[in-house]
C-alpha positions as CSV (number, residue, x, y, z in Angstrom):
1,X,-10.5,25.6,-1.9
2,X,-12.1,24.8,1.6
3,X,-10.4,24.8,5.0
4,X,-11.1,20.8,4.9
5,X,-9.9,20.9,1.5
6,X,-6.5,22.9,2.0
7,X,-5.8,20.6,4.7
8,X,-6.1,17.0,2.9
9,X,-3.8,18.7,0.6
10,X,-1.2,19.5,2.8
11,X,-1.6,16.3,4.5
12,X,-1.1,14.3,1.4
13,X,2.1,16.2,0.5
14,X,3.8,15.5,3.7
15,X,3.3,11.7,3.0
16,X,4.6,12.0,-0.3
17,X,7.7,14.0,1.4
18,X,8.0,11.3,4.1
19,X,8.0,8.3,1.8
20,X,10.8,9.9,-0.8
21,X,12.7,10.7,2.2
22,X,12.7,7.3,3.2
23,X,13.3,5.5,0.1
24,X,16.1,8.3,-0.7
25,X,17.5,7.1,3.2
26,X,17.4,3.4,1.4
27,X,19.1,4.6,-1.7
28,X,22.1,6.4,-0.5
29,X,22.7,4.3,3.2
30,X,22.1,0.7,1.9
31,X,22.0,0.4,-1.9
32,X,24.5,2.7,-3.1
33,X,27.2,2.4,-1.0
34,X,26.9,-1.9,-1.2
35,X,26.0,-1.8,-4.9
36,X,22.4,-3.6,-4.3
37,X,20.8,-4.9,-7.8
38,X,17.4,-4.1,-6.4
39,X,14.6,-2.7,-8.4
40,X,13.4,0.9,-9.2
41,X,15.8,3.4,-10.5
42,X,18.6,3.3,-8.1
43,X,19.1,-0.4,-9.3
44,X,18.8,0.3,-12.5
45,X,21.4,3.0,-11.9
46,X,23.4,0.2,-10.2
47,X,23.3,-2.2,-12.9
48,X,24.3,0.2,-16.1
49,X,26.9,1.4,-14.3
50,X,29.8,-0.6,-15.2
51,X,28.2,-0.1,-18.7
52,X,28.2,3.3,-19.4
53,X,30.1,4.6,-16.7
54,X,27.7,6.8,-15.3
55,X,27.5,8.0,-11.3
56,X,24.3,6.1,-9.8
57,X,23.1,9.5,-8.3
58,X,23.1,11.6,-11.5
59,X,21.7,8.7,-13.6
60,X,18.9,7.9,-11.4
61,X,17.7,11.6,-10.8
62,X,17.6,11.5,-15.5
63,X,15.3,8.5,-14.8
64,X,12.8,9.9,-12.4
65,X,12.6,12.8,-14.9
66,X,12.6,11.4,-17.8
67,X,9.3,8.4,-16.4
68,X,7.7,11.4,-14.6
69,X,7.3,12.4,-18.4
70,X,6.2,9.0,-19.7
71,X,3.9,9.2,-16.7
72,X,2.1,12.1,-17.3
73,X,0.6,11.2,-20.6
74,X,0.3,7.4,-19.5
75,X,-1.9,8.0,-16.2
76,X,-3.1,11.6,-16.7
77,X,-2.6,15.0,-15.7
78,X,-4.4,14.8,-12.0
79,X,-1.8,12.2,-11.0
80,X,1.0,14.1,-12.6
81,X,0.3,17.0,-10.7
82,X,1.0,14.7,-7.4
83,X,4.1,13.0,-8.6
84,X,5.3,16.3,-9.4
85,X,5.7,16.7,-5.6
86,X,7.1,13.6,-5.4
87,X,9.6,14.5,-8.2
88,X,10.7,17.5,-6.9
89,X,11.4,16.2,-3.7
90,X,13.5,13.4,-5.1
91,X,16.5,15.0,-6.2
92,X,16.6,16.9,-3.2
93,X,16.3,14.7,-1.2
94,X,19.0,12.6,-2.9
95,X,21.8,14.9,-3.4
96,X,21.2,16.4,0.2
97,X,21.2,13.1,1.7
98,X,24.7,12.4,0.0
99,X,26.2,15.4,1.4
100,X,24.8,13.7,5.0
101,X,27.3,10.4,3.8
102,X,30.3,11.9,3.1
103,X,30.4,13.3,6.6
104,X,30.4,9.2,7.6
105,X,33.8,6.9,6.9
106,X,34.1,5.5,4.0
107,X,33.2,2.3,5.0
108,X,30.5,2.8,7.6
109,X,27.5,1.7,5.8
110,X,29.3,-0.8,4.3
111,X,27.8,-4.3,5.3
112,X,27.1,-7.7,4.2
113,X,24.7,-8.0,1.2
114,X,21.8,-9.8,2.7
115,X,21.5,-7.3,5.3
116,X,22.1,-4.3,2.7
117,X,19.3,-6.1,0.5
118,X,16.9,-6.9,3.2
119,X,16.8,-3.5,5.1
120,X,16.9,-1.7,1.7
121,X,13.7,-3.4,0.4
122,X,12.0,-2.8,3.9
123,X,13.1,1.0,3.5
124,X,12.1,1.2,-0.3
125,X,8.8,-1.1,0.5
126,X,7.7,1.8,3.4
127,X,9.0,5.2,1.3
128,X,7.0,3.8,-2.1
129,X,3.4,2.2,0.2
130,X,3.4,6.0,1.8
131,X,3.6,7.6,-2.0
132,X,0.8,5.2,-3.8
133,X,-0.9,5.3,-0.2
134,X,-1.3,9.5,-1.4
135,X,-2.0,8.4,-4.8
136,X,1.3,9.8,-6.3
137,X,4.7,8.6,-7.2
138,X,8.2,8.7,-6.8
139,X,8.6,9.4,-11.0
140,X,10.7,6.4,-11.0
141,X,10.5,2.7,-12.0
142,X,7.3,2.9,-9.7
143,X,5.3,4.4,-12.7
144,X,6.0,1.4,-15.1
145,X,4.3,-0.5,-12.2
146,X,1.4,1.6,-11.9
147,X,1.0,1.4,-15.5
148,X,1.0,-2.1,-14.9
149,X,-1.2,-2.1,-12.4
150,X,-3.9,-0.3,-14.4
151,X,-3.8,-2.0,-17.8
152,X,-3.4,-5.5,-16.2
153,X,-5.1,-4.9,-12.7
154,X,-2.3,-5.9,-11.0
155,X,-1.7,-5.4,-6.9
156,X,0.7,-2.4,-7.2
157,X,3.2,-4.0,-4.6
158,X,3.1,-7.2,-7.1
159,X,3.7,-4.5,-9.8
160,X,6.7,-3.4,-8.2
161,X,7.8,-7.2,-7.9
162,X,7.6,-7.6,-11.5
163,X,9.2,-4.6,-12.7
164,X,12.1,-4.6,-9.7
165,X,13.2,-8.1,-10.9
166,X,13.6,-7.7,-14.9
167,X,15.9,-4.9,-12.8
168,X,17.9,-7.7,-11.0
169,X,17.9,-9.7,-14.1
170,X,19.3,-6.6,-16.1
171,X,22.0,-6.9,-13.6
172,X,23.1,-10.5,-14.2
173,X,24.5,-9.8,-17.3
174,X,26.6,-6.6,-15.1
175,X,27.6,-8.1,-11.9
176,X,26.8,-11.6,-12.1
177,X,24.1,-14.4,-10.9
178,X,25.2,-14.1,-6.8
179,X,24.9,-10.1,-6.7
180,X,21.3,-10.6,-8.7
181,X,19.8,-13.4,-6.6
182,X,21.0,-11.1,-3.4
183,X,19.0,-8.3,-5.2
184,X,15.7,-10.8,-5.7
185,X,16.1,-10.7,-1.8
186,X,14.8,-6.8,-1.5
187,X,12.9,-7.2,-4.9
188,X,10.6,-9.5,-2.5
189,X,10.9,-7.3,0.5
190,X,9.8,-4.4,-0.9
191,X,6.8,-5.8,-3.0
192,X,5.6,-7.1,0.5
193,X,6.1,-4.4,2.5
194,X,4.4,-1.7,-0.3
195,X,1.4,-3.7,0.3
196,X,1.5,-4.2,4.0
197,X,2.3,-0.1,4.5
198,X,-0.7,0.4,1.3
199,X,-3.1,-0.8,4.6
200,X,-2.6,1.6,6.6
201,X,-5.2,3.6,8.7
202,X,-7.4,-0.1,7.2
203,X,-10.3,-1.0,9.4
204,X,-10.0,-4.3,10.6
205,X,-13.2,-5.6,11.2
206,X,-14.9,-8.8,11.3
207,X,-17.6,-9.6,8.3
208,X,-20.0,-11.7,10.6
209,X,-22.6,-14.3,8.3
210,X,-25.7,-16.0,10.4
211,X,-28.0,-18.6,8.9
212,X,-31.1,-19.5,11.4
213,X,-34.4,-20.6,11.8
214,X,-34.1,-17.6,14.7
215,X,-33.0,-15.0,12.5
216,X,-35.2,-12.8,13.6
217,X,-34.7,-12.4,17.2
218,X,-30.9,-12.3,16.2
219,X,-31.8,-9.4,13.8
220,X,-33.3,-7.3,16.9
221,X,-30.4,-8.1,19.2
222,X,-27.8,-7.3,16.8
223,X,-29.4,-3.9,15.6
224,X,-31.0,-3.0,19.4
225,X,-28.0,-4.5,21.3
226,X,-25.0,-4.5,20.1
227,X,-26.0,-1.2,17.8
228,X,-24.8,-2.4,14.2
229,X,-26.7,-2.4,10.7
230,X,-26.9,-5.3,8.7
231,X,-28.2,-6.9,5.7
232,X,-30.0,-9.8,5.0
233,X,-31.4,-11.8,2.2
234,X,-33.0,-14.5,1.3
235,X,-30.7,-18.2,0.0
236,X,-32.2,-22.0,-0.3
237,X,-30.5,-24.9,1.2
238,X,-27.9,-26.4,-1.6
239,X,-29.3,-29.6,0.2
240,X,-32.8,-29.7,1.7
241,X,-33.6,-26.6,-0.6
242,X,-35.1,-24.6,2.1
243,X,-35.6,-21.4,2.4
244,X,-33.2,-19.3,4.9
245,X,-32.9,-16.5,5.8
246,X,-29.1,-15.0,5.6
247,X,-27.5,-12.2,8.1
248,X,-24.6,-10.4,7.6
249,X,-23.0,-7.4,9.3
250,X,-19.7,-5.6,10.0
251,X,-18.3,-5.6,13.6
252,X,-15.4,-4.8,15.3
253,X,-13.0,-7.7,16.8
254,X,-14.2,-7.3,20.1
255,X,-17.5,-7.2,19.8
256,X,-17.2,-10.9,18.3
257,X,-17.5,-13.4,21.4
258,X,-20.7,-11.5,22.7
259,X,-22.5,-11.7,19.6
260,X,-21.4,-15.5,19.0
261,X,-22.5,-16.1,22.8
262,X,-26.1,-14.7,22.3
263,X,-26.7,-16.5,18.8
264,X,-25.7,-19.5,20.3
265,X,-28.2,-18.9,23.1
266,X,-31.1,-18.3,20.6
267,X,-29.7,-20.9,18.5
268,X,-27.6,-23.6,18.9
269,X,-27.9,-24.8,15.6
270,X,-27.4,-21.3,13.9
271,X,-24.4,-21.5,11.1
272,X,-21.9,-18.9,11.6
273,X,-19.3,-18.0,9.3
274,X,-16.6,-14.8,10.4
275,X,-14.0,-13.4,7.9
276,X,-11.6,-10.5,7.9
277,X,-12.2,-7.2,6.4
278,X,-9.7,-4.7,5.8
279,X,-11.0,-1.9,5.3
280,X,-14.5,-0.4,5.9
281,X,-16.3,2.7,4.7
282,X,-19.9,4.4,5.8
283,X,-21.8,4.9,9.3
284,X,-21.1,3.4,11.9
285,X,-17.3,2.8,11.0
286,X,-15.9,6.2,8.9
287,X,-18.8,8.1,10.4
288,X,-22.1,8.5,12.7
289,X,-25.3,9.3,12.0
290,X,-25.1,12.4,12.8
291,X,-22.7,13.3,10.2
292,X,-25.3,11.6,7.4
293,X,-27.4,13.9,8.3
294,X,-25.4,16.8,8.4
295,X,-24.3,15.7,4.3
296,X,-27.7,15.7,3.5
297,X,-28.9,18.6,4.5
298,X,-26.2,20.4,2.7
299,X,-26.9,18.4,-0.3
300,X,-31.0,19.1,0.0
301,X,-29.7,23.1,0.6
């Protein structure tokens, strides 16, 4: 294994630490301790308690175990071998955390449910992005999700959503309709904020589209100029049925109002259409030039 290599991995296992951490922070501050029938283990925990009588914290640690397992031969060894981490960490991370709240009053992170619900999904949302951000998981609930996400190409934060609330409706028939629709509260929360944290380190950059008659002057002042690629292609009026000549390129926010500026001086009439992009890979953006050719050098060695 490479220097480059040894270091990407240690990198991706302290994300996977931080985001258990966090959601076990969620688990034993907010949802525990104010019975929250959110999704993922811990509200499944929650909800079969008054069933079979079981503590929360030693029947959620049996779950992530026993869907680590389920995960392995559902999404392959590779992505095993990362929730593993993730796994181990857990428990941990649980039971050490619960020694930390029983040095608090009883009652100290007792609150009202909404805020209990809201701050828990926001935790839960943040621990579970950074762990599918590294390509892992917690071993929990989250793997039914990602199983859902890859047989029915599902957004893995709307994954989340789906699985999280047959949790909350698990506990209607426990706790009640008022406790559940509290719960739907960080069921939401946490589907949006997965896919808010899954952006992060996302480029965001401007996909810039130009139709004119000028296209080529444009060409040579976006590509001399303002030093960006592009692409462009040939397209026929749906109208007249012209011929036009289409250019598109990437470009950061703030390079926006000078480009706009100097197509409108070259042409007035030029169509220009500007959209976000979250994320971008390849030169220019994720690396120069001079990197290329550095790769293909090695590749031609």
């Amino acid at each position: 294994m490479s220097h480059l290599e040894k270091q990407t991995s240690i990198k991706t296992l302290l994300i996977i630490a931080l985001g258990v951490l966090i959601e076990a922070c969620a688990i034993t501050f907010f949802i525990f301790p104010n019975q929250i029938l959110t999704g993922g283990t811990a509200g499944v925990s929650v909800a079969l308690e008054p069933l079979i009588h079981v503590n929360p914290l030693w029947m959620s640690n049996i779950l992530v175990v026993g869907l680590f397992i389920l995960g392995y031969f559902c999404l392959g060894k590779q992505f095993a071998m990362k929730s593993f981490a993730a796994t181990v960490f857990y428990p941990i991370f649980m039971f050490a955390l619960d020694y930390v709240y029983r040095l608090f009053p009883a009652d100290f992170f007792i609150m009202p449910d909404y805020l209990a619900s809201i701050y828990s999904g926001i935790f839960v949302g943040i621990g579970l992005g950074l762990v599918f951000y590294a390509n892992a998981s917690t071993g929990g609930m989250d793997i039914l999700a990602l199983l859902i996400h890859k047989y029915l190409k599902v957004k893995e934060g709307d994954a989340v959503t789906v699985v999280d609330g047959m949790t909350v409706i698990l506990g209607i028939f426990t706790y009640g309709l008022a406790p559940a629709l509290v719960g739907m509260i960080s069921v939401y929360v946490c589907g949006y904020t997965i896919n808010r944290t899954m952006m992060l380190n996302a480029s965001h950059r401007k996909e810039l589209m130009i139709i004119s008659d000028r296209w080529n002057e444009i060409r040579e002042y976006v590509l001399n100029e303002i030093d960006r690629g592009l692409t462009y292609w040939k397209g026929f009026g749906g109208y007249t049925q012209d011929e036009k000549v289409i250019l598109m390129c990437i470009i950061d926010q703030k390079e926006y109002p000078q480009i706009e500026a100097k197509v409108m001086e070259i042409d007035p009439l030029a169509f220009i259409a500007i959209s976000d992009v979250h994320k971008v890979h390849g030169e220019g953006f994720t690396f120069r030039q001079s990197q290329r050719l550095e790769q293909l050098k090695k590749y031609e060695a």
